[in-house]
KETORLUM-853007 format. One record per residue (C-alpha): residue number from 0; x, y, z. Coordinates in steps of 0.05 Angstrom, whole numbers, plus 5000, padded with zeros to 4 digits. Example, Ala and Ser with C-alpha at 12.3 -4.5 7.8 and 13.67 -1.06 7.14 Angstrom:
REM KETORLUM-853007
<rec num="0" u="5246" v="4910" w="5156"/>
<rec num="1" u="5273" v="4979" w="5143"/>
END
This chain:
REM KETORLUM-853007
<rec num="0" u="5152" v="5149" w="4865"/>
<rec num="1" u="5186" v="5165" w="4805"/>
<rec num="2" u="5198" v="5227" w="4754"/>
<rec num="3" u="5220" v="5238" w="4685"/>
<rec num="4" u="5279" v="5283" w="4689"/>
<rec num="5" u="5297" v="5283" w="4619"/>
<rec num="6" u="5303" v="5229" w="4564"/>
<rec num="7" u="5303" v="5174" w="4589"/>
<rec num="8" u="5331" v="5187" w="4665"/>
<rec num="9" u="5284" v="5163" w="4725"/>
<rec num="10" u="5285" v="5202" w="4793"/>
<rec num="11" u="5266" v="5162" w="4846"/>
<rec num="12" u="5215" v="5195" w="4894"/>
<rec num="13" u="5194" v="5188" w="4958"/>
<rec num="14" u="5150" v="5131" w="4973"/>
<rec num="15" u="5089" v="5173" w="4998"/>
<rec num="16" u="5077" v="5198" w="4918"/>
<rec num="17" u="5054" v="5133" w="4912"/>
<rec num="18" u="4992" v="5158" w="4931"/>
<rec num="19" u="4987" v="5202" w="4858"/>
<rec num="20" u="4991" v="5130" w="4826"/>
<rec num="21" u="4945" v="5103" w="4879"/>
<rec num="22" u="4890" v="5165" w="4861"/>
<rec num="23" u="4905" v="5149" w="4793"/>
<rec num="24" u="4878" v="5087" w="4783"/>
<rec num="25" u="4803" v="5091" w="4790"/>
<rec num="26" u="4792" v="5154" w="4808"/>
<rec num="27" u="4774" v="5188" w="4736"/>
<rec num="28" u="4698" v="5193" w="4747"/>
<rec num="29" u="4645" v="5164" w="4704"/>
<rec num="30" u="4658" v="5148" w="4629"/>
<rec num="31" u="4598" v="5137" w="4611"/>
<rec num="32" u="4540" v="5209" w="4634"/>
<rec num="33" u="4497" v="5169" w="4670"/>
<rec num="34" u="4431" v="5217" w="4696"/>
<rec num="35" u="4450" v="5199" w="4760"/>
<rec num="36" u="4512" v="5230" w="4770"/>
<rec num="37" u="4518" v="5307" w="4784"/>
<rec num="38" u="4543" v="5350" w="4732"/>
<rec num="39" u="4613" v="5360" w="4776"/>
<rec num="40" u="4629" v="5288" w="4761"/>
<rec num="41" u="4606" v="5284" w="4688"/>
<rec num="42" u="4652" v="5337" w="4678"/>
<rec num="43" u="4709" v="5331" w="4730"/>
<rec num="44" u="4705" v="5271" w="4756"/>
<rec num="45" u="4736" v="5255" w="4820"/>
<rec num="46" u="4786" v="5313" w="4807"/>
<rec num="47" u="4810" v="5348" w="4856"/>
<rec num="48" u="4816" v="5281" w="4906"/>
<rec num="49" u="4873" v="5278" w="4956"/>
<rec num="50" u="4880" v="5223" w="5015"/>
<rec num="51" u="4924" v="5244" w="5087"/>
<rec num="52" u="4981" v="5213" w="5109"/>
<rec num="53" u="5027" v="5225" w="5171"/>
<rec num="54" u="5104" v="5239" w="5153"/>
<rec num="55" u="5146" v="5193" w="5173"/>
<rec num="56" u="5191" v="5235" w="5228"/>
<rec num="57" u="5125" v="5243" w="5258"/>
<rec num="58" u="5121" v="5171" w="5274"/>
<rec num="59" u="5141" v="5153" w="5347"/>
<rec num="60" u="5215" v="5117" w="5350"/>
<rec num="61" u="5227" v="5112" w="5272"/>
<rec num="62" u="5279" v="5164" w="5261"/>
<rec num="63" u="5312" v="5133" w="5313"/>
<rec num="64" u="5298" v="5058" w="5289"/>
<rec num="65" u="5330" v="5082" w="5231"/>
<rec num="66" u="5389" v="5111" w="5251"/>
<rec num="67" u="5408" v="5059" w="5306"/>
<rec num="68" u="5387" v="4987" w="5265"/>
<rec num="69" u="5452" v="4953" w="5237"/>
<rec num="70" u="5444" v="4949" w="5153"/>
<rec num="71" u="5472" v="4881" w="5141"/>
<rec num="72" u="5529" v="4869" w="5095"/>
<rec num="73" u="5485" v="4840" w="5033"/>
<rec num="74" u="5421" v="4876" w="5051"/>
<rec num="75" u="5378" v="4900" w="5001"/>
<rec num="76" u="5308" v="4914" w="5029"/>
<rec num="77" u="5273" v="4920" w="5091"/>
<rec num="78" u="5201" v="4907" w="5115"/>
<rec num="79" u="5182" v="4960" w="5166"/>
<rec num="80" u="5134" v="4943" w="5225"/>
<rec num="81" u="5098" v="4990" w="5264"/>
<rec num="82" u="5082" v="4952" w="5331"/>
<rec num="83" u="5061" v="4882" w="5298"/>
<rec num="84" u="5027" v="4919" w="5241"/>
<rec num="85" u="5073" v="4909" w="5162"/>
<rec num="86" u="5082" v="4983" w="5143"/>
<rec num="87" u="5125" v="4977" w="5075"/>
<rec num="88" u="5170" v="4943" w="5037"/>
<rec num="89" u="5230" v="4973" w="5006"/>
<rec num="90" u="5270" v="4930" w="4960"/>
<rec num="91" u="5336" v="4952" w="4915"/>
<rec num="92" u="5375" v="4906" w="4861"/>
<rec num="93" u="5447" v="4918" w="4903"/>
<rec num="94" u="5463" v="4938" w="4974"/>
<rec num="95" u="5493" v="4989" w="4951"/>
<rec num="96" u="5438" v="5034" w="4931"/>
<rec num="97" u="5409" v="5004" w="4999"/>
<rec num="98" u="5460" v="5048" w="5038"/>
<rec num="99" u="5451" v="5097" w="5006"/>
<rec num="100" u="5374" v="5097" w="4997"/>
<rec num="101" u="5360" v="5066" w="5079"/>
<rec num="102" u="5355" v="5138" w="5104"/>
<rec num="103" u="5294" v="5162" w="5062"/>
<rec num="104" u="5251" v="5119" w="5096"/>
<rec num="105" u="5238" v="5174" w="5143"/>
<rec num="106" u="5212" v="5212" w="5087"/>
<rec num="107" u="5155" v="5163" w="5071"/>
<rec num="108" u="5071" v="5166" w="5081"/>
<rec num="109" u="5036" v="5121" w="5133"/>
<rec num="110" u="4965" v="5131" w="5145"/>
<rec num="111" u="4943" v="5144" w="5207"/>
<rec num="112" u="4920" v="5078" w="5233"/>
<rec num="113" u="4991" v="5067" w="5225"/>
<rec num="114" u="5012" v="5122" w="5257"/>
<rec num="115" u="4970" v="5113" w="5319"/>
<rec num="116" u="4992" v="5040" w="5332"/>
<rec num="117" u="5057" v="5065" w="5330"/>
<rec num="118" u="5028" v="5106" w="5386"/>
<rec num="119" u="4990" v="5058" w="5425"/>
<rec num="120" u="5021" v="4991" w="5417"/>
<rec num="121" u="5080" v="4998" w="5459"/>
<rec num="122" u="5156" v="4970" w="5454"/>
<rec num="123" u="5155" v="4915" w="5399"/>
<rec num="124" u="5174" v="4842" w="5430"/>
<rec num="125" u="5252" v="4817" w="5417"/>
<rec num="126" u="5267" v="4765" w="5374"/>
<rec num="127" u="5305" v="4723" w="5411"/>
<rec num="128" u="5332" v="4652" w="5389"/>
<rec num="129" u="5323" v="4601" w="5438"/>
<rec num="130" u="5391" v="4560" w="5445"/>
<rec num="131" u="5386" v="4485" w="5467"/>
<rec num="132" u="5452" v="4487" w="5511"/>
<rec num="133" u="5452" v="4403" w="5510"/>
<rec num="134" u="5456" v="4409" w="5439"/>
<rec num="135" u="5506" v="4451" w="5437"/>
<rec num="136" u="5579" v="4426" w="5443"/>
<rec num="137" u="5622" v="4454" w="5384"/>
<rec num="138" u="5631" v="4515" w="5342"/>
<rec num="139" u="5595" v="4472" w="5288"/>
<rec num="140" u="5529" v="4462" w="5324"/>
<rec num="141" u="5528" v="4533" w="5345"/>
<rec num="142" u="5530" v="4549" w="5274"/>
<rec num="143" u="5471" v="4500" w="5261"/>
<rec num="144" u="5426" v="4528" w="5324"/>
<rec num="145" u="5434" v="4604" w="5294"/>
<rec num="146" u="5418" v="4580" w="5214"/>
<rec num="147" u="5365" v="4554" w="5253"/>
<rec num="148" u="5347" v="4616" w="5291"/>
<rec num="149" u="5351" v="4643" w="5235"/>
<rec num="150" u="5305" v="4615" w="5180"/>
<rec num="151" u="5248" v="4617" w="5242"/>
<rec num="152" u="5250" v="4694" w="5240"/>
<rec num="153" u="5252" v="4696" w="5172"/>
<rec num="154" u="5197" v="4655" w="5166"/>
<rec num="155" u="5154" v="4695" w="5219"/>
<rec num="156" u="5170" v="4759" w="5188"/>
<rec num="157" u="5143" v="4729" w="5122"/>
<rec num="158" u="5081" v="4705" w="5152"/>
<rec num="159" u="5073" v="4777" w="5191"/>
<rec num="160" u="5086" v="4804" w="5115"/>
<rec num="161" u="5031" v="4756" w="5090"/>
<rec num="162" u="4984" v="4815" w="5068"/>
<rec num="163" u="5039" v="4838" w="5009"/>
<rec num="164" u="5067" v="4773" w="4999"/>
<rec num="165" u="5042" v="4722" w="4946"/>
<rec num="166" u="4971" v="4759" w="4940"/>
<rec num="167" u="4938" v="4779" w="4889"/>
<rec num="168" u="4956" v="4850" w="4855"/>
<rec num="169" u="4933" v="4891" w="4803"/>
<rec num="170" u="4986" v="4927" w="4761"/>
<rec num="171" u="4999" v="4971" w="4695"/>
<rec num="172" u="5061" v="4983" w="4671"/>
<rec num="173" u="5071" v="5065" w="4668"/>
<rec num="174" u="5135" v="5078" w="4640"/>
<rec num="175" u="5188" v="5047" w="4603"/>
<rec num="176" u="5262" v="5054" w="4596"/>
<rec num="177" u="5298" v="5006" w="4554"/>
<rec num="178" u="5300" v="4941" w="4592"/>
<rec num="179" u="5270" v="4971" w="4648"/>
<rec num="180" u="5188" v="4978" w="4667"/>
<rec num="181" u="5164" v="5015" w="4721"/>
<rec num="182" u="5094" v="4985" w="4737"/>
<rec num="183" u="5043" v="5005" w="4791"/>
<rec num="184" u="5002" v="4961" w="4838"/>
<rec num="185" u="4950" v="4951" w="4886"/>
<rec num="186" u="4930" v="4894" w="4925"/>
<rec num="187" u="4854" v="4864" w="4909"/>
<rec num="188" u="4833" v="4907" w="4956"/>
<rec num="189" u="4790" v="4855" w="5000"/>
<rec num="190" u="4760" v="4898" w="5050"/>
<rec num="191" u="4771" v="4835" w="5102"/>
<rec num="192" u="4841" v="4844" w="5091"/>
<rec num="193" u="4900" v="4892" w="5099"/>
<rec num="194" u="4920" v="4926" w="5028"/>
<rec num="195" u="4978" v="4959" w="5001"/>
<rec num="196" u="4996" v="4996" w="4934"/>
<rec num="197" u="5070" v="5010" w="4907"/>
<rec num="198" u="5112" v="5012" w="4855"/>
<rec num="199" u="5173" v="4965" w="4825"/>
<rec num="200" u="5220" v="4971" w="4765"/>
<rec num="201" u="5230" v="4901" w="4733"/>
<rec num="202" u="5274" v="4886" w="4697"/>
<rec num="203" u="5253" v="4842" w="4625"/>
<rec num="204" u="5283" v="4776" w="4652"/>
<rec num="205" u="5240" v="4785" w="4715"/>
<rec num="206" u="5296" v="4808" w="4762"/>
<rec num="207" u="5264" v="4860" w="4826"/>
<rec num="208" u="5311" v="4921" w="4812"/>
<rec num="209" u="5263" v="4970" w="4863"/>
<rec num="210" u="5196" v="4964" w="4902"/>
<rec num="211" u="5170" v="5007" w="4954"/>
<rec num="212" u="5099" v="4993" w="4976"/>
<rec num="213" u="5044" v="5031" w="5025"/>
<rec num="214" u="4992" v="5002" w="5071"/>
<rec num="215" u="4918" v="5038" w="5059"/>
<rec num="216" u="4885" v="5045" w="5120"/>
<rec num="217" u="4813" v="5014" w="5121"/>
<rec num="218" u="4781" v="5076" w="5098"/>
<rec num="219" u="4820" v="5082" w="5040"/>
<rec num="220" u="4814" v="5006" w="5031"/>
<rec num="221" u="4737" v="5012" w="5029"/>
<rec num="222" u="4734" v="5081" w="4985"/>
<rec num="223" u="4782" v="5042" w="4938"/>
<rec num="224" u="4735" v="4982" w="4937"/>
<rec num="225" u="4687" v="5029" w="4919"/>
<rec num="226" u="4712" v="5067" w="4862"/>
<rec num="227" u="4743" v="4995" w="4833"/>
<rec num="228" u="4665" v="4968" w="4837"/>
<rec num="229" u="4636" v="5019" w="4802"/>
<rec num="230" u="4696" v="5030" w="4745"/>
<rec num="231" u="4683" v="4954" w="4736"/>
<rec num="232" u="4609" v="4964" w="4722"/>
<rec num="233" u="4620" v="5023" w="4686"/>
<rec num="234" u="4600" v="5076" w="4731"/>
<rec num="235" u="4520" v="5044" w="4734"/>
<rec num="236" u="4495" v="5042" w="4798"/>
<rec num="237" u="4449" v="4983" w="4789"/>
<rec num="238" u="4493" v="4942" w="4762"/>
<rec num="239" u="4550" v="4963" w="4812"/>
<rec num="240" u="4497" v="4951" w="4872"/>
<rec num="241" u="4484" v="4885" w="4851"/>
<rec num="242" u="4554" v="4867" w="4841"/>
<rec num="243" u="4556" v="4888" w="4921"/>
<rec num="244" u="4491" v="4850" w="4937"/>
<rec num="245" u="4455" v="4911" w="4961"/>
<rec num="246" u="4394" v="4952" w="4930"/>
<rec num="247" u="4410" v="5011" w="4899"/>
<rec num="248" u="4398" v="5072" w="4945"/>
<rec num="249" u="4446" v="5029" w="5002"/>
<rec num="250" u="4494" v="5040" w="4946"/>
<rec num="251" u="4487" v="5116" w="4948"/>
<rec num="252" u="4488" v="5115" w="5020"/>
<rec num="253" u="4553" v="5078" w="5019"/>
<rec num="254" u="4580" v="5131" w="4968"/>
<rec num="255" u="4567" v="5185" w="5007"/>
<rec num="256" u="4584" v="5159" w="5081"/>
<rec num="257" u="4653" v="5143" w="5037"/>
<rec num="258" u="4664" v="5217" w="5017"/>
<rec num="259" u="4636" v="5213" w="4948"/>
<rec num="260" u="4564" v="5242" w="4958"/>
<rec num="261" u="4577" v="5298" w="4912"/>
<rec num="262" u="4590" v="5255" w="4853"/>
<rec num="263" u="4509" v="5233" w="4860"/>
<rec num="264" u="4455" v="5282" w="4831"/>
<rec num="265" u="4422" v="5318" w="4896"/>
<rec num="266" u="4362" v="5289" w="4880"/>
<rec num="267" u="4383" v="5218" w="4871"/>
<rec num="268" u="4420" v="5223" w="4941"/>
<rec num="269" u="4369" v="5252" w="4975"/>
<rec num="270" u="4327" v="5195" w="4959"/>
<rec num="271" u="4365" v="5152" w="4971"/>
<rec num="272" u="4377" v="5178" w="5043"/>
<rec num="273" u="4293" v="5180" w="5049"/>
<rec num="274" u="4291" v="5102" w="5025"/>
<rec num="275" u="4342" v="5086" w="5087"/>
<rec num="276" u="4320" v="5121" w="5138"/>
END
């Protein structure tokens, strides 16, 4: 999501080159040449790995979302939905650079799970404040019924956000530029749970000055959980398995129902396969 230019100047990217950090982070193949490992991943590793997403002008309504939604004065982020499902989150320090930055949105990854409830899930419900008209009798309590109106949005859109919010992440910081660090993340990557990966720039006192974020689908959740097992345990399969409560050759079976069968040596997968059948 970001590029060196030159010196010390950071381009900010799209959010869907994300995914190079997200490839990044596990994906470097066995450290260690383990026999059981072909000789494509002792010497390549995962390399050349990709994941699919679905541009976002491809995504039913959100061009138009985009365009028509009011920017607030003060804003300075957004959390997109897709039906009921938390797509991203895009935070900036000023709503300034909001303005000017709401637009690329569009330009963003979702996978397709995303995409298709966008498809199937039909128009999203208002959010409508409920006014108690006996309660009402001055410009004052108005004022009090919409603060309240209000903070109970807010607080359903945080608990809808629930699965980037206050959870557990993994980071490393990738770049530095004076007081500036631009880290990358990942959720824990429960399989029982939604995950997301992203990128910030903090600021050394703590202050948010950018984070944009992207929702894995569960496949890429569960290939993720995979490759983070198995750099934990060093690449051994024994030790990974047991980690995952399962005998070795369901490992291998999970590795290559999950894409990576050609990272096992023929012979070891083919067993494997024999032993589960």
């Amino acid at each position: 999501m970001a590029r060196r230019e030159q010196g010390s100047t950071l381009r900010i990217l799209p959010q869907h080159l994300a995914m190079e950090g997200f490839l990044a982070l596990h994906f470097n193949g066995p450290g260690v040449a383990w026999s059981e490992y072909s000789r494509r991943a002792i010497s390549r590793g995962l390399d050349p790995r990709w994941e699919e997403t679905v541009a976002g002008r491809s995504v039913p309504g959100l061009e138009d979302a985009l365009r028509v939604f009011e920017i607030h004065e003060g804003q300075s982020g957004a959390l997109l939905f897709l039906g009921d499902v938390m797509a991203s989150a895009f935070v900036v320090s000023h709503p300034d650079d909001y303005r000017g930055l709401h637009r690329t949105l569009i330009e963003d990854g979702f996978s397709e799970e995303l995409w298709q409830a966008a498809q199937w899930s039909g128009p999203s419900p208002e959010l409508a404040g409920a006014f108690d008209e006996e309660r009402v009798g001055s410009i004052g309590d108005l004022r009090l019924a919409l603060a309240r109106a209000r903070r109970q949005a807010a607080a359903f859109h945080v608990d809808m956000a629930a699965g980037v919010i206050a959870r557990p992440v993994a980071s490393q910081r990738v770049y530095r530029a004076g007081p500036f660090s631009l880290q990358r993340f990942v959720t824990d990557l429960n399989p029982r749970e939604e995950n997301h990966i992203g990128e910030v720039i903090v600021r050394d006192d703590g202050t948010l000055e950018y984070a944009r974020t992207y929702r894995l689908s569960a496949g890429q959740t569960r290939r993720a959980y995979l490759l983070q097992k198995l750099a934990t345990h060093s690449w051994n399969l024994d030790a990974t398995a047991a980690s995952l409560g399962v005998r070795r050759e369901e490992l291998v079976v999970r590795l290559d129902r999950a894409g990576f069968g050609y990272l096992v040596a023929e012979h070891v997968l083919k067993a494997a396969q024999r032993r589960a059948r």
